[in-house]
C-alpha positions in Angstrom: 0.0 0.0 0.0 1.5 3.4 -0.8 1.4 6.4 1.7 -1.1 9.0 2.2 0.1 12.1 0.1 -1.5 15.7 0.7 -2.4 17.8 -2.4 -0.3 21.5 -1.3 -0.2 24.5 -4.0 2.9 26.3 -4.2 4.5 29.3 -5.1 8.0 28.8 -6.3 10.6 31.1 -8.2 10.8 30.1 -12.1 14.6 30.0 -11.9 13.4 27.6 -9.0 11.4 25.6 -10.5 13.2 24.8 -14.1 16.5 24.3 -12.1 14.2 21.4 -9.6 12.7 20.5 -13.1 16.2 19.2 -14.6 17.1 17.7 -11.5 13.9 15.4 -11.0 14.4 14.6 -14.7 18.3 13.6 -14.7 17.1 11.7 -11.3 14.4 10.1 -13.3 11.1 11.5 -11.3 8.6 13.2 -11.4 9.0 17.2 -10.1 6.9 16.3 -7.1 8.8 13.2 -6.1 11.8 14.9 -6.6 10.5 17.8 -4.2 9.1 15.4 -1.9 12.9 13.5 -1.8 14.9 16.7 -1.0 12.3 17.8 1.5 12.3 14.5 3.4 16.3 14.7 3.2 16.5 18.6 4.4 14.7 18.0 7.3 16.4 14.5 8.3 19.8 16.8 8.1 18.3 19.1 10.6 16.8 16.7 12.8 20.4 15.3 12.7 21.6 18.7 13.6 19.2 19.4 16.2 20.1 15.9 17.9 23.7 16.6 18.0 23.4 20.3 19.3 21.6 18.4 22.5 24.5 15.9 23.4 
């Protein structure tokens, strides 16, 4: 079974958005799994960060 997604609108700089375009297509996805990839792994770095700030 796949996960629950959420529909979410946007707004993103073009210069944003074609640069994210390339990079989801050299990656082989789809813009919104590629957002949905670097999201996940921006916020594992700074829950990485936040643990290591408490030791």
């Amino acid at each position: 079974m796949k996960p629950l997604k959420t529909k979410v609108s946007i707004t993103l700089d073009n210069d944003l958005v074609s640069k994210l375009k390339k990079l989801a297509d050299e990656d082989d996805r789809s813009f919104s799994q590629y957002i949905n990839l670097i999201a996940k792994e921006w916020i594992s770095r700074k829950d990485s960060e936040m643990n290591n700030n408490e030791d």
